[in-house]
Predicted model as a PDB file, atoms N, CA, C, CB and O in Angstrom, pLDDT in the B-factor column:
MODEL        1                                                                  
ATOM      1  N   UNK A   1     119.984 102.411  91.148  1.00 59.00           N  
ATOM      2  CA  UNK A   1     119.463 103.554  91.886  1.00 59.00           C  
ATOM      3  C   UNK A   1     118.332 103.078  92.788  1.00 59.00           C  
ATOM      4  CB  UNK A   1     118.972 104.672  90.920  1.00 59.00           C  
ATOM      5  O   UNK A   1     117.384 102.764  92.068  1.00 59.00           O  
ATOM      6  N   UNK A   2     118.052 102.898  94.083  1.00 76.00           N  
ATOM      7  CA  UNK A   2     117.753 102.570  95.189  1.00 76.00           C  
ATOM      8  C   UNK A   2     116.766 103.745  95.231  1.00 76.00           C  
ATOM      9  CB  UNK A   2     118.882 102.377  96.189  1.00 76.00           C  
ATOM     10  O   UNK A   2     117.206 104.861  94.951  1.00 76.00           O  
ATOM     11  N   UNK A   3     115.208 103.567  95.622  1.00 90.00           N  
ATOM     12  CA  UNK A   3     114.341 104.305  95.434  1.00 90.00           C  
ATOM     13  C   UNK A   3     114.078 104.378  97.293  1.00 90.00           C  
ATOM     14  CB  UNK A   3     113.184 103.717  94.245  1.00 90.00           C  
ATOM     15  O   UNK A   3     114.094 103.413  98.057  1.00 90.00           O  
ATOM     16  N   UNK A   4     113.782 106.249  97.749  1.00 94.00           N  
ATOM     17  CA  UNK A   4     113.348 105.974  99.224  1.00 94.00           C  
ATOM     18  C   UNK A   4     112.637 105.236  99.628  1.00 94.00           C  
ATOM     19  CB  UNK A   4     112.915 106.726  99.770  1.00 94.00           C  
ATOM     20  O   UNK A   4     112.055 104.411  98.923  1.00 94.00           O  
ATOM     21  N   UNK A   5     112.480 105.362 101.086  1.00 97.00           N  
ATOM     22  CA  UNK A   5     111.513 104.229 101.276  1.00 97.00           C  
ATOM     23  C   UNK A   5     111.378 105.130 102.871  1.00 97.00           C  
ATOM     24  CB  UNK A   5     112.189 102.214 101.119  1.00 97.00           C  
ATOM     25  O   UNK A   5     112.295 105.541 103.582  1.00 97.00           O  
ATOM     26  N   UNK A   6     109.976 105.226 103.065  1.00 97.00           N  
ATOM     27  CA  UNK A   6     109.717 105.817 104.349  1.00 97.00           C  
ATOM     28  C   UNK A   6     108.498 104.687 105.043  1.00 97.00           C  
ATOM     29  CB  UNK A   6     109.146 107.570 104.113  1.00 97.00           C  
ATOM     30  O   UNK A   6     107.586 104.138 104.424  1.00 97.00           O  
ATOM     31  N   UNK A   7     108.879 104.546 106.734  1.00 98.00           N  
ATOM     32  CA  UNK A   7     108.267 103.807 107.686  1.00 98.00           C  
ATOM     33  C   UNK A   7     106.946 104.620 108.126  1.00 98.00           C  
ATOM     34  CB  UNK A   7     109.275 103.524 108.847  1.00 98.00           C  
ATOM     35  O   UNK A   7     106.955 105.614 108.852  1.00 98.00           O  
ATOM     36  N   UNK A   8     105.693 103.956 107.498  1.00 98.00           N  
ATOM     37  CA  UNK A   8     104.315 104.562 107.786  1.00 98.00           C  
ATOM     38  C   UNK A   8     103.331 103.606 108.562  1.00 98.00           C  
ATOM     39  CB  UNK A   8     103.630 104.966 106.414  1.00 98.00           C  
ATOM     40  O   UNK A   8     102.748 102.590 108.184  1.00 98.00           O  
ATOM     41  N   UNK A   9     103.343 104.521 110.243  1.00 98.00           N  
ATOM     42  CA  UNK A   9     102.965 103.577 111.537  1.00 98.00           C  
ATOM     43  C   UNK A   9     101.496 104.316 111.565  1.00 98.00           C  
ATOM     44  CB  UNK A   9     104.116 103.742 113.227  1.00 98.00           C  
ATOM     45  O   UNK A   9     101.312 105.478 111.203  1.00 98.00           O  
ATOM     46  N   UNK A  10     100.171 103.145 112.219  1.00 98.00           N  
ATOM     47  CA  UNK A  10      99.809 104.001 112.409  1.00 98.00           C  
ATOM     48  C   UNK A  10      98.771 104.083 113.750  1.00 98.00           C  
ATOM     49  CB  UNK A  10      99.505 104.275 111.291  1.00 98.00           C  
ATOM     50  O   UNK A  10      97.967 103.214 114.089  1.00 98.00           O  
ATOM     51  N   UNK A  11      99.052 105.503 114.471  1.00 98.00           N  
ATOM     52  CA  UNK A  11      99.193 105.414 116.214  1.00 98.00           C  
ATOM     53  C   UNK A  11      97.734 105.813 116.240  1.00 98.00           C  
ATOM     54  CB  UNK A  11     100.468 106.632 117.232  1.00 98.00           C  
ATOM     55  O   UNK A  11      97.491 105.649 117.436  1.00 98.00           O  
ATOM     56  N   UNK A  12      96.770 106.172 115.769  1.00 98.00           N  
ATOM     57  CA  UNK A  12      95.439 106.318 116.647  1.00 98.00           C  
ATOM     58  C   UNK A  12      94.797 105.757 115.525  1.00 98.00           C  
ATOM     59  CB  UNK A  12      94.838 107.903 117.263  1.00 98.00           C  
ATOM     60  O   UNK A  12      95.197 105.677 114.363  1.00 98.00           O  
ATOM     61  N   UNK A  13      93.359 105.243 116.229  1.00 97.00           N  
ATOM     62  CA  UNK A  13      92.217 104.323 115.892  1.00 97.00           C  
ATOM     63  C   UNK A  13      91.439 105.290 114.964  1.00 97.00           C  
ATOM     64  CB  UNK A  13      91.301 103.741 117.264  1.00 97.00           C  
ATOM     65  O   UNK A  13      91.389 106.509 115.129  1.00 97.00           O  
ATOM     66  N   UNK A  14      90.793 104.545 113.893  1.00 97.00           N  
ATOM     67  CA  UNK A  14      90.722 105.227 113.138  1.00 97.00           C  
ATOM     68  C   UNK A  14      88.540 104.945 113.252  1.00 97.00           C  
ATOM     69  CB  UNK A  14      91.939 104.801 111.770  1.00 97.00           C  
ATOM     70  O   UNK A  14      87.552 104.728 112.551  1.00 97.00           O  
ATOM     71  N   UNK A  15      88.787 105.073 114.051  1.00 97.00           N  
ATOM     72  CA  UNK A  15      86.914 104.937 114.682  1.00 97.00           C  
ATOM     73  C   UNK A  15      86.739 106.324 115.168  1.00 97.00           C  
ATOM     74  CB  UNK A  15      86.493 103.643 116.305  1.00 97.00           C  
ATOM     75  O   UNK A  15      87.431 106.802 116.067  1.00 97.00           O  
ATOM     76  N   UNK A  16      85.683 107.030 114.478  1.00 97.00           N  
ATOM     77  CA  UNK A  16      84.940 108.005 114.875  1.00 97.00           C  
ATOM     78  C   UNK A  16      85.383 109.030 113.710  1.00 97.00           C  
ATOM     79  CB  UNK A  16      85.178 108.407 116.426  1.00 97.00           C  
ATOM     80  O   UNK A  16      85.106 110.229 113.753  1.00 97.00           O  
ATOM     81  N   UNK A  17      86.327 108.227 112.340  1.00 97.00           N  
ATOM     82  CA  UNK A  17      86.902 109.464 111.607  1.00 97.00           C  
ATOM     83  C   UNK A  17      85.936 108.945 110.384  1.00 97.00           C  
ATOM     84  CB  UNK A  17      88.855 109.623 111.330  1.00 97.00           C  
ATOM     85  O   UNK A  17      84.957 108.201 110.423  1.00 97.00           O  
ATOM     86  N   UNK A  18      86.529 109.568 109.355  1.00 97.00           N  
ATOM     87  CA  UNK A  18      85.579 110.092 108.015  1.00 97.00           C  
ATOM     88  C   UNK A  18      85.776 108.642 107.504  1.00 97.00           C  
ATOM     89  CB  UNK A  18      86.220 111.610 106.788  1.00 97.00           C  
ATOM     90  O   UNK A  18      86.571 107.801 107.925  1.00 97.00           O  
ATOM     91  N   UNK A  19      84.876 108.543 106.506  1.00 98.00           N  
ATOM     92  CA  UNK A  19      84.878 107.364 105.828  1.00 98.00           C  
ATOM     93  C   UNK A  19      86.023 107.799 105.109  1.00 98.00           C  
ATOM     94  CB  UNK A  19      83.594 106.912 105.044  1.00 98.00           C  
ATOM     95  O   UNK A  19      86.994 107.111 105.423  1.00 98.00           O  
ATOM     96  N   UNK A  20      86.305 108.725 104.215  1.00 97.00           N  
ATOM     97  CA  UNK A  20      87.454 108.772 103.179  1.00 97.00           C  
ATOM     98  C   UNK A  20      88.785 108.653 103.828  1.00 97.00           C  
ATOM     99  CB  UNK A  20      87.442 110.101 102.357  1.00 97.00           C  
ATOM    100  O   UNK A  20      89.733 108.205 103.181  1.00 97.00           O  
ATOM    101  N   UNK A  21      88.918 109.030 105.083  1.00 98.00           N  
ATOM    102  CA  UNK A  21      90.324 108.926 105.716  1.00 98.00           C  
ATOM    103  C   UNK A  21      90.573 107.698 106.160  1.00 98.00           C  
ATOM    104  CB  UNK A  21      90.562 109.801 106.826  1.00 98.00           C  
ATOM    105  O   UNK A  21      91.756 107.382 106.281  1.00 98.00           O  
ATOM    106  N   UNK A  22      89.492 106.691 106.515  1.00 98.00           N  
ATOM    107  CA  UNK A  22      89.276 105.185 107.048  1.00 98.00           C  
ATOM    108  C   UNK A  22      90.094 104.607 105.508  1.00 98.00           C  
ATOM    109  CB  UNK A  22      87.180 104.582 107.392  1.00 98.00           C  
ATOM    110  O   UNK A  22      91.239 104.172 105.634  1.00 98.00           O  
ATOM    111  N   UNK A  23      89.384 104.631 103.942  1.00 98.00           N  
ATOM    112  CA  UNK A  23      90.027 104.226 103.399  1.00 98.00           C  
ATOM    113  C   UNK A  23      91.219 104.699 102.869  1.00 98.00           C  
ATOM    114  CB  UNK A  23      89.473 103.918 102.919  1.00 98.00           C  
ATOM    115  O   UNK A  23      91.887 104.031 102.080  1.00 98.00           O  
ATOM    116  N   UNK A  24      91.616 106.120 103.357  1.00 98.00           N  
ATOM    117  CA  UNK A  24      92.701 106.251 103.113  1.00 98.00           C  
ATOM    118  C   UNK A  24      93.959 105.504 103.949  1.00 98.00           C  
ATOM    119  CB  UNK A  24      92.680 107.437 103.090  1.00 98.00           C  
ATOM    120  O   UNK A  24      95.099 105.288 103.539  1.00 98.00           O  
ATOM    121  N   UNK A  25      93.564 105.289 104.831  1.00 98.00           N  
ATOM    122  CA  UNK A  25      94.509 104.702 105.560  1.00 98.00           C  
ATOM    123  C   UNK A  25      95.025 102.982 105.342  1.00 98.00           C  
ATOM    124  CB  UNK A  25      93.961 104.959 106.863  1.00 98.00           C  
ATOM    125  O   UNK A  25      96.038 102.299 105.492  1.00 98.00           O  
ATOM    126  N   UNK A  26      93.348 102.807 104.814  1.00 98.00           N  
ATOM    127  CA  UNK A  26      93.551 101.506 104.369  1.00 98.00           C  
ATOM    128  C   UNK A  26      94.816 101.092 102.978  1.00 98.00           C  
ATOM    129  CB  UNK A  26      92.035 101.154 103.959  1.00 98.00           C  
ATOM    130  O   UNK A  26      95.622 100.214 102.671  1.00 98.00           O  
ATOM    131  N   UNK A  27      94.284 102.396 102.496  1.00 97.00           N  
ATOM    132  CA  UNK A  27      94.986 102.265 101.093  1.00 97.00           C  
ATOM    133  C   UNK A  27      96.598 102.192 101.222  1.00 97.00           C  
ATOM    134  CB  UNK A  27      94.583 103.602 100.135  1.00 97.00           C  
ATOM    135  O   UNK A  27      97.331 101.716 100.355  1.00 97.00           O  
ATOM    136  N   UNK A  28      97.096 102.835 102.657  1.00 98.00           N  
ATOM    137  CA  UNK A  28      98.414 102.984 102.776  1.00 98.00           C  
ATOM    138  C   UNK A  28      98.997 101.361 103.213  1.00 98.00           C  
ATOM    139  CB  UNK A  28      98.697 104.240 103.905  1.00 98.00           C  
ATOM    140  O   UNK A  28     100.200 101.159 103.377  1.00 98.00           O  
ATOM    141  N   UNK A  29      97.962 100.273 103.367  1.00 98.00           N  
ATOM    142  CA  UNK A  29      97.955  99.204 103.619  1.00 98.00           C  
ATOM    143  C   UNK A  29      98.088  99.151 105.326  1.00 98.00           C  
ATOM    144  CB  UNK A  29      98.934  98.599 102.755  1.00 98.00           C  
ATOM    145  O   UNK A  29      98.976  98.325 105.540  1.00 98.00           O  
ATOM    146  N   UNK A  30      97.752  99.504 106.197  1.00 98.00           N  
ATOM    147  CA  UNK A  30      97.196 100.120 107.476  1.00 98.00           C  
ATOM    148  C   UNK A  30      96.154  99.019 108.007  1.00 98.00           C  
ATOM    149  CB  UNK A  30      96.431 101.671 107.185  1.00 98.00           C  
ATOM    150  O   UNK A  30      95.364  98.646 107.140  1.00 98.00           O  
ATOM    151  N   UNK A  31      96.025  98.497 109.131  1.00 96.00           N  
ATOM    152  CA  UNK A  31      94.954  97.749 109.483  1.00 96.00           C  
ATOM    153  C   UNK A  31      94.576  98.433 110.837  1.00 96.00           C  
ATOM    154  CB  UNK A  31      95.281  96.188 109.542  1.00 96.00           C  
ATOM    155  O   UNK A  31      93.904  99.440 111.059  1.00 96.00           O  
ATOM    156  N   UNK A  32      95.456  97.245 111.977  1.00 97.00           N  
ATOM    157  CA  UNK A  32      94.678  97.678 113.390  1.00 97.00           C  
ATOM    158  C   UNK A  32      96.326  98.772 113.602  1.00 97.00           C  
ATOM    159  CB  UNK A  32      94.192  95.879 114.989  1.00 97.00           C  
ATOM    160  O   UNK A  32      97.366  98.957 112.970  1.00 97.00           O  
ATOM    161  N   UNK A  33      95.639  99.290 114.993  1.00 98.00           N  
ATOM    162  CA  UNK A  33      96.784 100.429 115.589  1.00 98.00           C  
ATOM    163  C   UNK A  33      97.802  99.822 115.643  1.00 98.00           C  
ATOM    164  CB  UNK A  33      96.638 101.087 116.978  1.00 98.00           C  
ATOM    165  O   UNK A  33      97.823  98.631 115.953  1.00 98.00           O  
ATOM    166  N   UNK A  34      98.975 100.579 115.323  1.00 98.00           N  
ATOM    167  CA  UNK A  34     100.378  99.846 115.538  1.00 98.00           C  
ATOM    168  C   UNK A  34     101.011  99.242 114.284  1.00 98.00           C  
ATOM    169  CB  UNK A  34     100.222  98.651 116.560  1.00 98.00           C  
ATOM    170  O   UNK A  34     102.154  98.789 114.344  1.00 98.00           O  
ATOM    171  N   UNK A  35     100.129  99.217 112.867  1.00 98.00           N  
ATOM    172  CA  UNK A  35     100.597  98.371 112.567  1.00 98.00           C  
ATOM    173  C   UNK A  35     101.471  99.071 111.852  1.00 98.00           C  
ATOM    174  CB  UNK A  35      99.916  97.469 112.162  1.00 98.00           C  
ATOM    175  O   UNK A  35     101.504 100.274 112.112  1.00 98.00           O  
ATOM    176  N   UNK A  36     102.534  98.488 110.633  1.00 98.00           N  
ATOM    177  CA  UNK A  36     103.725  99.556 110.073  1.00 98.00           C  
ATOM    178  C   UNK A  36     103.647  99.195 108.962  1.00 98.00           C  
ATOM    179  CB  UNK A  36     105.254  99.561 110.557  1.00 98.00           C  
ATOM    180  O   UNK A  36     102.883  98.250 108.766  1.00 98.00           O  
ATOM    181  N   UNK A  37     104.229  99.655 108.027  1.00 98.00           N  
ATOM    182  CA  UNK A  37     104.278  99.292 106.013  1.00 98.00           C  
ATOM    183  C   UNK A  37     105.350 100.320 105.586  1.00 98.00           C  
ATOM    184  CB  UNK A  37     102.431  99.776 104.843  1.00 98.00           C  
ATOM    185  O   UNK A  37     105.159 101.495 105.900  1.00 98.00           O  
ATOM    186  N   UNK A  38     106.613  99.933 104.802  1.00 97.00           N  
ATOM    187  CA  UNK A  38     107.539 100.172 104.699  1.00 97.00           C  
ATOM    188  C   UNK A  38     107.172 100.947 103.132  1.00 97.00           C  
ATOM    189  CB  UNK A  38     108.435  99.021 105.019  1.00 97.00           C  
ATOM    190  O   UNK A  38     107.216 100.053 102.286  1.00 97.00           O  
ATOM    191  N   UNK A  39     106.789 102.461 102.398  1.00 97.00           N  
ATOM    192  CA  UNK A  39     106.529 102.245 101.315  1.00 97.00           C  
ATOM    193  C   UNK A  39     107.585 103.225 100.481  1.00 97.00           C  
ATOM    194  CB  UNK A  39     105.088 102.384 101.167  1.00 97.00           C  
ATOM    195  O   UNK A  39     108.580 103.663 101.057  1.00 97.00           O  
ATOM    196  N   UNK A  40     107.373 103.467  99.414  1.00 97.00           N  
ATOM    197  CA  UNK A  40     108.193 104.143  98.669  1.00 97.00           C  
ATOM    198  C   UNK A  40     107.917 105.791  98.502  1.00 97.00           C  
ATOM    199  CB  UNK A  40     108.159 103.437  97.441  1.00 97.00           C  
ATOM    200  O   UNK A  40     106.778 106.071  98.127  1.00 97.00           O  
ATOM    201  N   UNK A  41     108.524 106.533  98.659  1.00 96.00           N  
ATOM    202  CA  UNK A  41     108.517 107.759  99.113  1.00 96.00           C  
ATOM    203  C   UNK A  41     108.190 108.663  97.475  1.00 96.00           C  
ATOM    204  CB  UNK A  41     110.099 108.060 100.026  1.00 96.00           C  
ATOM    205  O   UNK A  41     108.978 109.350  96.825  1.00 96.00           O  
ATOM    206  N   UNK A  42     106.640 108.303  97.165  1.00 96.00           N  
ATOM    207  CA  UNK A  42     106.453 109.040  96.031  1.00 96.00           C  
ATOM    208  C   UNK A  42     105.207 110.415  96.793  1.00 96.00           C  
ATOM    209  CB  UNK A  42     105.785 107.808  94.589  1.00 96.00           C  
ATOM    210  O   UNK A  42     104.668 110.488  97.897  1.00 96.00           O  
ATOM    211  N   UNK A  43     105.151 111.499  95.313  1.00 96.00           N  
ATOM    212  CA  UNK A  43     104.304 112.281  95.670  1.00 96.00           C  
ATOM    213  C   UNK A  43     102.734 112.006  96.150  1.00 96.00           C  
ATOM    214  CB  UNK A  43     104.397 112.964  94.761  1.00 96.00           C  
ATOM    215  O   UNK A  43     102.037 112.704  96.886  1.00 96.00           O  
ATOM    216  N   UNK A  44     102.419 110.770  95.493  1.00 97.00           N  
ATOM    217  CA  UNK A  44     101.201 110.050  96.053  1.00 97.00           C  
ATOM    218  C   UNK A  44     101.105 109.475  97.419  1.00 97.00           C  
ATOM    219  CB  UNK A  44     100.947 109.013  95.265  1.00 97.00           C  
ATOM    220  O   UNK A  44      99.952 109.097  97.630  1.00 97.00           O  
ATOM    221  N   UNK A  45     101.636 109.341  98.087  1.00 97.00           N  
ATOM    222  CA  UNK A  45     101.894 108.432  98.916  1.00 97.00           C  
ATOM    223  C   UNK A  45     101.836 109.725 100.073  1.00 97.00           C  
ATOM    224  CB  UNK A  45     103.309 107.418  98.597  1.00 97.00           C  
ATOM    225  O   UNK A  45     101.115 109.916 101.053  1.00 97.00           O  
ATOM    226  N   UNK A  46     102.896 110.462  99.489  1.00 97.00           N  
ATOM    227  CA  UNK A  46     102.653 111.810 100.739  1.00 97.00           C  
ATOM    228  C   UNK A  46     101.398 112.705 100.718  1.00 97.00           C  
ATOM    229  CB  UNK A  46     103.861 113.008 100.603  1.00 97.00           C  
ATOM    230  O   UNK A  46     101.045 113.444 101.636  1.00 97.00           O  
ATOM    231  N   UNK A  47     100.913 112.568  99.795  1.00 98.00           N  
ATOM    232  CA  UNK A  47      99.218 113.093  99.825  1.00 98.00           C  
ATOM    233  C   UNK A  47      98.419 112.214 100.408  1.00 98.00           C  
ATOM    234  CB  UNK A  47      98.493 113.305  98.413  1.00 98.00           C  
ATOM    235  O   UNK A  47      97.392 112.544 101.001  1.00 98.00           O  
ATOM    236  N   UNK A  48      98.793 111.128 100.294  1.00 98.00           N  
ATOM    237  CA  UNK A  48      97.903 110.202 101.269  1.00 98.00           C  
ATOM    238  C   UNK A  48      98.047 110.413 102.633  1.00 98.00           C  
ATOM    239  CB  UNK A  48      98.177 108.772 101.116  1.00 98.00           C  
ATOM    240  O   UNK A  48      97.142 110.200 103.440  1.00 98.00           O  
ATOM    241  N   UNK A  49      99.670 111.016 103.054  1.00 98.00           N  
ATOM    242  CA  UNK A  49      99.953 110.862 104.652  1.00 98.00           C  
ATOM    243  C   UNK A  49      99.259 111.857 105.146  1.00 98.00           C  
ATOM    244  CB  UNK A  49     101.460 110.964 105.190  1.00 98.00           C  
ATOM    245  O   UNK A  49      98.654 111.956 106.214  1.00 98.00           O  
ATOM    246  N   UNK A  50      99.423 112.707 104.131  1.00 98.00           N  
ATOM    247  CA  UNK A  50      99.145 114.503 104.651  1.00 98.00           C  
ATOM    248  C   UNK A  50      97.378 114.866 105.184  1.00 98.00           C  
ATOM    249  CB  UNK A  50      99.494 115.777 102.867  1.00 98.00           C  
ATOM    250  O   UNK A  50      96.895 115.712 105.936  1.00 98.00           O  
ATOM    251  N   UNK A  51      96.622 113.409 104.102  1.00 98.00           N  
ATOM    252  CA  UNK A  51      95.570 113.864 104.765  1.00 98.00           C  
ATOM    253  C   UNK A  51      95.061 113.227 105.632  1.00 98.00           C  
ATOM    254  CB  UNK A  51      94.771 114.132 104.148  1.00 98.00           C  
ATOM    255  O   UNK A  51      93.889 113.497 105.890  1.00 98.00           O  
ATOM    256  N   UNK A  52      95.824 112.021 106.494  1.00 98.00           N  
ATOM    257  CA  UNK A  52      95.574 111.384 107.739  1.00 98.00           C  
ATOM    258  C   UNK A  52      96.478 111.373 108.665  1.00 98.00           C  
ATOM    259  CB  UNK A  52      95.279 110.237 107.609  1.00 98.00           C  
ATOM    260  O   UNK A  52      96.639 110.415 109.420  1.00 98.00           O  
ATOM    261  N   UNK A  53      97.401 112.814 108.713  1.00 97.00           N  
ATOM    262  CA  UNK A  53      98.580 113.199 109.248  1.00 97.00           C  
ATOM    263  C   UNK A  53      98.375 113.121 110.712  1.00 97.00           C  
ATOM    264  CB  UNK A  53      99.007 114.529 108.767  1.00 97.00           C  
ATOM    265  O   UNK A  53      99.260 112.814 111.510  1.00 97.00           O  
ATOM    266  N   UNK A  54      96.675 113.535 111.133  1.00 98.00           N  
ATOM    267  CA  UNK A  54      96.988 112.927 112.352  1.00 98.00           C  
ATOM    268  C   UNK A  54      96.455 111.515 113.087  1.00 98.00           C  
ATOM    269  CB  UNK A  54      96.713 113.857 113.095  1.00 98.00           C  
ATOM    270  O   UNK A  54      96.208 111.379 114.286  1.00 98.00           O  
ATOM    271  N   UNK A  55      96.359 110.620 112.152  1.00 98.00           N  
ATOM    272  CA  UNK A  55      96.600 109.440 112.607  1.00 98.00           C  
ATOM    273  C   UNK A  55      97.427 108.070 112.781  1.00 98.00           C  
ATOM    274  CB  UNK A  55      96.046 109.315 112.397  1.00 98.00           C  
ATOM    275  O   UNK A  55      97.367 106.939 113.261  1.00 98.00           O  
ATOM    276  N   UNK A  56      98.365 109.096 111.944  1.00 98.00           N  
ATOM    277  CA  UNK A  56      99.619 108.300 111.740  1.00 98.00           C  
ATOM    278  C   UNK A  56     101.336 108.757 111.698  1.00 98.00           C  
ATOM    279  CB  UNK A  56      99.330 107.774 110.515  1.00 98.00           C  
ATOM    280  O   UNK A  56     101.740 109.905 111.511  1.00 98.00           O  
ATOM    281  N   UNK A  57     102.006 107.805 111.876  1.00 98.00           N  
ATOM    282  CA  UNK A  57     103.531 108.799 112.017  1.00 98.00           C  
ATOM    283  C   UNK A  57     104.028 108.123 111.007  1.00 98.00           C  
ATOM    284  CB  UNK A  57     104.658 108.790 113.532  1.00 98.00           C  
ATOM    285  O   UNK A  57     103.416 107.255 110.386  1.00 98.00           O  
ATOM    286  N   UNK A  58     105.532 108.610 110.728  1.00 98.00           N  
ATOM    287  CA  UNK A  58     106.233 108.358 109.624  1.00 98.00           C  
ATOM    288  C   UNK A  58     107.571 108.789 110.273  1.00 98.00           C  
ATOM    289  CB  UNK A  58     105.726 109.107 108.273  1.00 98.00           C  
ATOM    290  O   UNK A  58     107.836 109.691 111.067  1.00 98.00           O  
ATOM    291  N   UNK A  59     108.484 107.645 109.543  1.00 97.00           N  
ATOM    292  CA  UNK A  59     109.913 107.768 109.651  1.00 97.00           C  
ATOM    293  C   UNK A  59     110.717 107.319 108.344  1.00 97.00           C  
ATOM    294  CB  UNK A  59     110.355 106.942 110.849  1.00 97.00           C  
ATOM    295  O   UNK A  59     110.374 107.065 107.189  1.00 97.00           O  
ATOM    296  N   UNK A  60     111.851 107.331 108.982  1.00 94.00           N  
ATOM    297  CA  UNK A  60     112.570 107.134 107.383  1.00 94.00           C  
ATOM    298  C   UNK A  60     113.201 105.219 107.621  1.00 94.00           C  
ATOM    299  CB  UNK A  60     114.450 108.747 107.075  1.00 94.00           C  
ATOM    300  O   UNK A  60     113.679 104.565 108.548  1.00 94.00           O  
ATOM    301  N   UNK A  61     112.946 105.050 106.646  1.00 85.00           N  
ATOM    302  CA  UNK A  61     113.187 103.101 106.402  1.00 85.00           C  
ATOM    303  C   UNK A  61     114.478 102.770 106.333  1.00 85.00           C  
ATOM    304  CB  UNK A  61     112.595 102.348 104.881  1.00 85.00           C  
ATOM    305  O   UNK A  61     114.806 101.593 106.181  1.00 85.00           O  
TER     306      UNK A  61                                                      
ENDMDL                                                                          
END                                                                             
């Protein structure tokens, strides 16, 4: 059984935002703009997106 896997990019700079969303983004393994991380589509992971939803996009892997 093959677990999802969703493509988490991420398109704006994360300068001038909250410290907690800076490491949230980090946590999604996120560096400079652009960069991508292929992760597994758990409920954690989408609470992480949801609260830096607008600094990043997501697709399916």
């Amino acid at each position: 059984m093959s677990e999802k896997k969703i493509k988490v990019t991420l398109v704006r700079s994360v300068i001038g935002t909250k410290q907690d969303h800076r490491a949230t983004v980090r946590g999604l393994g996120l560096g400079k703009v652009n960069s991508s991380r292929v992760l597994v589509d758990t409920p954690e992971v989408r609470g992480m997106i949801r609260k830096v939803d607008y600094l990043v996009s997501v697709s399916e892997a």
